[in-house]
C-alpha positions as CSV (number, residue, x, y, z in Angstrom):
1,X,-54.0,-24.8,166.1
2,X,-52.1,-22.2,168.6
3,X,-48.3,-22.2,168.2
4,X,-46.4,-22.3,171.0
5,X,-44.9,-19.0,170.3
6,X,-48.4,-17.3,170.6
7,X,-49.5,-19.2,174.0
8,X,-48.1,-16.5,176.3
9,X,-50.5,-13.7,174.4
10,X,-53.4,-16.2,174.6
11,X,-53.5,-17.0,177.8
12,X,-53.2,-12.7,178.9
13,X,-56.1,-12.5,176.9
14,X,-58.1,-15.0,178.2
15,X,-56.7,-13.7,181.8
16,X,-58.2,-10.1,180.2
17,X,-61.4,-11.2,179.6
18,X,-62.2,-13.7,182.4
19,X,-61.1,-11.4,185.1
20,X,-63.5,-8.9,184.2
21,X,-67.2,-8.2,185.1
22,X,-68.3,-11.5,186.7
23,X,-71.6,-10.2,187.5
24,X,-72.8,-8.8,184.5
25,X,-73.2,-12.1,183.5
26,X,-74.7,-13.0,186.7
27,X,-77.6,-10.3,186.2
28,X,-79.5,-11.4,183.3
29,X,-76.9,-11.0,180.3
30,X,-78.7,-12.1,177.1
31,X,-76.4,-14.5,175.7
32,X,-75.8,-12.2,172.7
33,X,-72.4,-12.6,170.8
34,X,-72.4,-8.9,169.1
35,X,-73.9,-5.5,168.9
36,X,-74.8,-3.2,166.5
37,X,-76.0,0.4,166.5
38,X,-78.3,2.1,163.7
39,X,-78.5,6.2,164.5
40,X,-80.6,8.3,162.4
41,X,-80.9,12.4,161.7
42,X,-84.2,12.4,159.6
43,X,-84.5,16.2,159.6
44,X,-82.8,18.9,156.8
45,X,-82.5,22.8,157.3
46,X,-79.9,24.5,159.4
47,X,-82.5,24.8,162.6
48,X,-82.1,21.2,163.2
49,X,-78.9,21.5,164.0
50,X,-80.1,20.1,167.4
51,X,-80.7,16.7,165.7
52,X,-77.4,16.3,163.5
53,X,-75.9,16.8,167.6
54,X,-78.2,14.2,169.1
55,X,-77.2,11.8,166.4
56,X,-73.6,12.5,166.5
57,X,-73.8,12.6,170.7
58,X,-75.1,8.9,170.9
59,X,-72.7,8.0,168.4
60,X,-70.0,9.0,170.3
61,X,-71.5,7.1,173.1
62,X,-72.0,3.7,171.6
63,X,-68.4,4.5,170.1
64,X,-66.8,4.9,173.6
65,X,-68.1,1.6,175.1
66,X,-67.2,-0.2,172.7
67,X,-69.0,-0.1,169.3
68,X,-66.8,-0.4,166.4
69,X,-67.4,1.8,162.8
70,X,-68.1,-1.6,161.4
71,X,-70.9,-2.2,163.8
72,X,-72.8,1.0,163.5
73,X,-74.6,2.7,160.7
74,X,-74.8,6.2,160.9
75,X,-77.6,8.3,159.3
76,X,-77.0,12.0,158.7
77,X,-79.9,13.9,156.6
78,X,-78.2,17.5,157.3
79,X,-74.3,18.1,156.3
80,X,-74.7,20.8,159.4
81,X,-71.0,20.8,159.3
82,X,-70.1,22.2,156.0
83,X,-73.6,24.6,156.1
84,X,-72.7,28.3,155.0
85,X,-74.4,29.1,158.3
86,X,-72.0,27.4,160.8
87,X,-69.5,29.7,162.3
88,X,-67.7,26.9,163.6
89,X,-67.0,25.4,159.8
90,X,-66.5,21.6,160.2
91,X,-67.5,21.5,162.9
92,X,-70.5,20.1,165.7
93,X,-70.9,20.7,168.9
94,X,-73.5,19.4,171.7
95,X,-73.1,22.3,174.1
96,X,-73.2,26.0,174.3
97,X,-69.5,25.9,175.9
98,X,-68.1,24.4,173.0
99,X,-65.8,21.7,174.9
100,X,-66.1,18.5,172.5
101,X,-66.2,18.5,169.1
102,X,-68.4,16.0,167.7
103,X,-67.5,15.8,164.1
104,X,-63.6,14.7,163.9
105,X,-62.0,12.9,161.8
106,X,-62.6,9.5,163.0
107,X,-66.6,10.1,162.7
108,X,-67.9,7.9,159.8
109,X,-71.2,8.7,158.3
110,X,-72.8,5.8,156.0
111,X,-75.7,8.0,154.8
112,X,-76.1,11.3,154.4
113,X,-78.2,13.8,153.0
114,X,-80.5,12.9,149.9
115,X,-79.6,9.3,151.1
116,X,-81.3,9.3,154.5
117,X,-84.9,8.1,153.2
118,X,-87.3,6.2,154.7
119,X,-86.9,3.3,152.1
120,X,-83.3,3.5,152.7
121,X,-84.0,2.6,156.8
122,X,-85.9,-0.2,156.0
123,X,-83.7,-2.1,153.7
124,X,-81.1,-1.1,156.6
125,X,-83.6,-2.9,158.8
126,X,-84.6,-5.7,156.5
127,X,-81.2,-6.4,154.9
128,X,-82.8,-5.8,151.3
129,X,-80.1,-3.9,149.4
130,X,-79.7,-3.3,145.9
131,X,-76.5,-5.5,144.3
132,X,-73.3,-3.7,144.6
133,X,-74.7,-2.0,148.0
134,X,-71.3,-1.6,150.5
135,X,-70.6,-3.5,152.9
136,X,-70.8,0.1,155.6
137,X,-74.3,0.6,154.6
138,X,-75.3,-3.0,155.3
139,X,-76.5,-4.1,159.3
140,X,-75.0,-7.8,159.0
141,X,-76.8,-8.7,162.1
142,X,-77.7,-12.5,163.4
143,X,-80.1,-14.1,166.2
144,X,-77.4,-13.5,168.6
145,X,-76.9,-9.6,168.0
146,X,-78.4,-7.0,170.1
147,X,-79.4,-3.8,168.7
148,X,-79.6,-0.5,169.5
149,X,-82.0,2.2,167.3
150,X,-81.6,5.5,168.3
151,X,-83.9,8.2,165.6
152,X,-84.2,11.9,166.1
153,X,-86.4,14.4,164.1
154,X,-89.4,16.0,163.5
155,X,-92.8,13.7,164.6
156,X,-96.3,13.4,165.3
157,X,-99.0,11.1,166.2
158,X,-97.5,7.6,164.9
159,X,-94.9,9.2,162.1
160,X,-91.4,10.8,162.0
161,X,-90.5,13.0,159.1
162,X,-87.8,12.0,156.9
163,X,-86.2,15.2,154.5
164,X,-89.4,17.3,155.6
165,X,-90.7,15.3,152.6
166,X,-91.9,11.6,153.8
167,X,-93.1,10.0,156.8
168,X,-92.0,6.7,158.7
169,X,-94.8,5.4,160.2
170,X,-95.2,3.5,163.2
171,X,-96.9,0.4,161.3
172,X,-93.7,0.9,158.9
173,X,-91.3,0.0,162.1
174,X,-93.6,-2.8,163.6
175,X,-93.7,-4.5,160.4
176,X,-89.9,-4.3,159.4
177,X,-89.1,-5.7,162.9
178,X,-91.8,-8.3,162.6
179,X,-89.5,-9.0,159.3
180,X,-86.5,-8.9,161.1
181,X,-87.6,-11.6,164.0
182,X,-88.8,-13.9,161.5
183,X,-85.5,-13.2,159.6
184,X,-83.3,-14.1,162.7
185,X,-81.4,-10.6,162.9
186,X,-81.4,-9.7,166.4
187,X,-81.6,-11.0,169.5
188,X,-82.9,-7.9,171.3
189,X,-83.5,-4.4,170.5
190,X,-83.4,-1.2,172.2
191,X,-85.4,1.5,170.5
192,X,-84.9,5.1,171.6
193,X,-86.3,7.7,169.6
194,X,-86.1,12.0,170.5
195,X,-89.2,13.5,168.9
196,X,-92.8,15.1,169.2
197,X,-95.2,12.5,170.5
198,X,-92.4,10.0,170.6
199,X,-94.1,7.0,172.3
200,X,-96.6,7.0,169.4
201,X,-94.2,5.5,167.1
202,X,-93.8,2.3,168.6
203,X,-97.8,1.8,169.3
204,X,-98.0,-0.9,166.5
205,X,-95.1,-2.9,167.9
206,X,-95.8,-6.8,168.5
207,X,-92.5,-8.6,168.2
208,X,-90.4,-10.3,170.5
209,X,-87.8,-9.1,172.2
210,X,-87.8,-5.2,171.7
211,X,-87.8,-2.7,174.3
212,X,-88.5,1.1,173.3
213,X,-88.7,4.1,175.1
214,X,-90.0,7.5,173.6
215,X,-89.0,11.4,174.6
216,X,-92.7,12.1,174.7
217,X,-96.4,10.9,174.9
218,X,-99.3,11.3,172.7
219,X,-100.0,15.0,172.3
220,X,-96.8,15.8,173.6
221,X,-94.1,17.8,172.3
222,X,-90.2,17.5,172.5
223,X,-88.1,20.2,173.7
224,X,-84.6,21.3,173.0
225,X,-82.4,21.9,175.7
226,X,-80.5,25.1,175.2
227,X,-79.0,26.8,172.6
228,X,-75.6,28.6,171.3
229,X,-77.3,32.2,170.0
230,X,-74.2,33.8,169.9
231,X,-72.9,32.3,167.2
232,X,-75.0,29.7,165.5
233,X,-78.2,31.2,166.8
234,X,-79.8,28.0,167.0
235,X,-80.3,25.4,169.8
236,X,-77.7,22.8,170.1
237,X,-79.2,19.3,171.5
238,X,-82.6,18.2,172.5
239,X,-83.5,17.7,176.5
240,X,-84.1,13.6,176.0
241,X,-80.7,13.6,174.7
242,X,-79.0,15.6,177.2
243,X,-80.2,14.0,179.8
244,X,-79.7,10.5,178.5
245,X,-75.7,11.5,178.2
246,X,-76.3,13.1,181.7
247,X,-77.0,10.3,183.5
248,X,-74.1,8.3,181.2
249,X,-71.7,10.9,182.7
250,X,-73.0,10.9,186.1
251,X,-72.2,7.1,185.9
252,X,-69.4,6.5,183.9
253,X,-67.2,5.6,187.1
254,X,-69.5,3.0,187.9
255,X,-69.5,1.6,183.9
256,X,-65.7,1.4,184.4
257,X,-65.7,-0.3,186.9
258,X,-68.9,-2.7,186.4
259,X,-70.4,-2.7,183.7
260,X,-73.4,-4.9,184.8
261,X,-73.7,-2.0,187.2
262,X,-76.1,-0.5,185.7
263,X,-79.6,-1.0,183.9
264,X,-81.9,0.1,181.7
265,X,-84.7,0.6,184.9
266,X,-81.6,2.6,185.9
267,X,-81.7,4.9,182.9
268,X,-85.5,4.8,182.9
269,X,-86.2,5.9,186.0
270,X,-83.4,9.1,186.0
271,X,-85.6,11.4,183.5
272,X,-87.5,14.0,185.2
273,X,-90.4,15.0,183.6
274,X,-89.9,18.5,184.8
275,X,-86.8,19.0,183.4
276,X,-87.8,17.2,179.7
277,X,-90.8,19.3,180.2
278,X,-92.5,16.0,178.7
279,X,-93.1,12.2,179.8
280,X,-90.6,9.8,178.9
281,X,-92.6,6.5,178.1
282,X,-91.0,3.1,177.4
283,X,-92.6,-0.5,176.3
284,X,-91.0,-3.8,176.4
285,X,-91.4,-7.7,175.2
286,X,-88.5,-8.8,176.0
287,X,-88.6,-12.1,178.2
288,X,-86.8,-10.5,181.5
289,X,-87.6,-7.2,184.0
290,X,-85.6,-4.0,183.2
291,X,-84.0,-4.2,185.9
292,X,-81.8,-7.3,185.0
293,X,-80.7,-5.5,181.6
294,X,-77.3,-4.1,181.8
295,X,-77.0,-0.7,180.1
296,X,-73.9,-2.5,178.1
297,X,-76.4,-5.3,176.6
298,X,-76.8,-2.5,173.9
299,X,-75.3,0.7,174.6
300,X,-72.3,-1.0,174.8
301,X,-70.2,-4.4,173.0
302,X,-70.0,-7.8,173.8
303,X,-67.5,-10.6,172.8
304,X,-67.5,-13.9,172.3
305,X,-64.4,-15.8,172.9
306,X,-63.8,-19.5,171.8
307,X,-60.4,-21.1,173.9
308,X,-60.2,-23.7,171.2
309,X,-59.6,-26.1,174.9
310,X,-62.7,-28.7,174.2
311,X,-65.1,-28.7,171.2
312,X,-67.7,-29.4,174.3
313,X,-66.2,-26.5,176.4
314,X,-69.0,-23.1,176.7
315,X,-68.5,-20.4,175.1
316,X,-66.3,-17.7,177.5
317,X,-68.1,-14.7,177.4
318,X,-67.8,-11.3,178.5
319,X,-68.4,-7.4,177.9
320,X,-65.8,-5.3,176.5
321,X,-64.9,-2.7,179.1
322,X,-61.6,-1.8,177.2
323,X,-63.3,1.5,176.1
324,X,-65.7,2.0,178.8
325,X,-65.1,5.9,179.2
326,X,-67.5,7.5,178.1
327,X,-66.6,11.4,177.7
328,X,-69.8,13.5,176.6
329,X,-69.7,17.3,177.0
330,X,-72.7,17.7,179.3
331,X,-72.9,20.7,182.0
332,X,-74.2,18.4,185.1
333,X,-77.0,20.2,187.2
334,X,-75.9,21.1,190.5
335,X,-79.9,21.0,191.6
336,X,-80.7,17.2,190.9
337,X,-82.7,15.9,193.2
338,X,-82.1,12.7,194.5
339,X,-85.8,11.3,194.4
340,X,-86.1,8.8,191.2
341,X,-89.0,10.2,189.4
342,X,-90.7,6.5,189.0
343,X,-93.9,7.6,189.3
344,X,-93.8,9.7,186.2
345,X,-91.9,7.1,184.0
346,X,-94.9,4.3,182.9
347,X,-95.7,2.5,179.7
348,X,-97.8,4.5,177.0
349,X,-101.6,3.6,177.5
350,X,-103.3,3.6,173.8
């Protein structure tokens, strides 16, 4: 029961939340209730560097529209910041300029180092922890939870490297999301991973409800995007990546202000294979087009309010857009081309 005294602040936030994005809802929402991020660095030794910065980039992505600590896990194989090597001690940065700082103080890293193993993932994945396991290490996800998986690393024809010492393979993932959807722990997942021969890890998949797009196809590699030689003589983020928080900053005016504005076709079709200097290649089961999946079904969170009016009443339910800014250091280039590169952007063939 609502006192009377705390009508006035529930009625401004029902006011909040049913004045917002109308037609989000309107353009193929999922009717999920929550969403959760997993982000995984698999790859050691100071010339990664690039990977720790991907990692910590989309973190700070999924952080800005709306993700709470709580909701992600955050996977971290390289302590890059405290490295004898970096110049910049505590410090990580996603660009040569040095603009943002990616590892403050409010960054919270669940695994790191000698903890970042492949069985480690999977009991992320499949909710099989060991007693006594925290409750920041756990993904307490349901079958009303999308899910976003973002992995970077080292990888080849159906494996990523974990520690330079194990591989996750891609009958691995198809099987522990297989466990999940029998399980009941998602309602869809997005599945983004920055490597060599990217698209190859999600050949095995066969479970509903996942969509995954790779940095590269068979045979292909991954390239970074540029580097900071000056002082940490190493190269800073990878070209998927960059271009992935490209297009978020190119756009963030239009997430603001809708966030059903954009979708994941939209993403999709913005990467240019001749500025990745590889094909970006994507797969989906999930039971509606691309183009009626807001960006914010996973990249960004979604609440589920009960008004406690009828017991027979729907759900009211909309995306948060209180923290829909999404500030990434990215140098925009002044030579995009208009043209959508859709020809280039098509489902692996295997």
């Amino acid at each position: 029961m609502v006192s009377i005294s705390g009508l006035p602040h529930l009625w401004l936030f029902i006011l909040l939340i049913t004045t917002s994005t109308r037609n989000s809802l309107c353009a193929g929402t999922s009717r999920h209730t929550n969403n959760w991020a997993v982000i995984v660095d698999t790859s050691v030794f100071w010339f990664n560097y690039r990977h720790v910065a991907n990692a910590l980039s989309m973190y700070r992505v999924v952080k800005s529209l709306g993700i709470p600590d709580s909701q992600i896990i955050l996977m971290l194989a390289e302590d890059i910041p405290c490295n004898d090597r970096n110049f910049y001690k505590g410090e990580v940065f996603n660009n040569a300029k040095r603009n943002l700082e990616l590892y403050g103080e409010d960054v919270e890293v669940d695994y790191r180092g000698s903890e970042v193993t492949v069985e480690n993932f999977l009991r992320v994945l499949s909710g099989r922890h060991p007693a006594g396991t925290p409750a920041s290490k756990r993904l307490d996800t349901d079958e009303s939870s999308n899910l976003f998986i973002f992995m970077t690393g080292h990888g080849g024809d159906e494996f990523l490297k974990f520690q330079d010492s194990e591989e996750l393979t891609s009958t691995d993932l198809a099987d522990a999301f297989e466990h999940m959807y029998e399980k009941k722990r998602y309602k869809e997942v997005l599945f983004a991973i920055d490597t060599c021969q990217a698209c190859t890890l999600f050949k095995q998949f066969y479970s509903p409800g996942i969509v995954a797009i790779g940095s590269s196809q068979k045979d292909e590699n991954s390239y970074s995007h540029h580097g900071d030689h000056e002082h940490l003589g190493v190269s800073v983020i990878d070209r998927f990546t960059y271009f992935t928080l490209e297009f978020l900053e190119r756009n963030k005016e239009k997430l603001i202000k809708d966030s059903g504005s954009l979708t994941l076709q939209d993403l999709f079709q913005y990467y240019n294979p001749v500025k990745l200097h590889s094909h970006v290649g994507w797969n989906s089961t999930l039971t509606r087009p691309l183009n009626k999946v807001p960006l914010t079904d996973f990249f960004g969170s979604f609440l589920q309010v009960k008004t406690g009016i009828s017991p027979f009443a729907p759900d009211v339910m909309e995306p948060n857009t209180a923290s829909l800014n999404v500030d990434v250091d990215v140098d925009v280039d002044e030579d995009y081309e208009a043209e959508l590169f859709s020809n280039y952007i098509y489902r692996p063939t295997f």
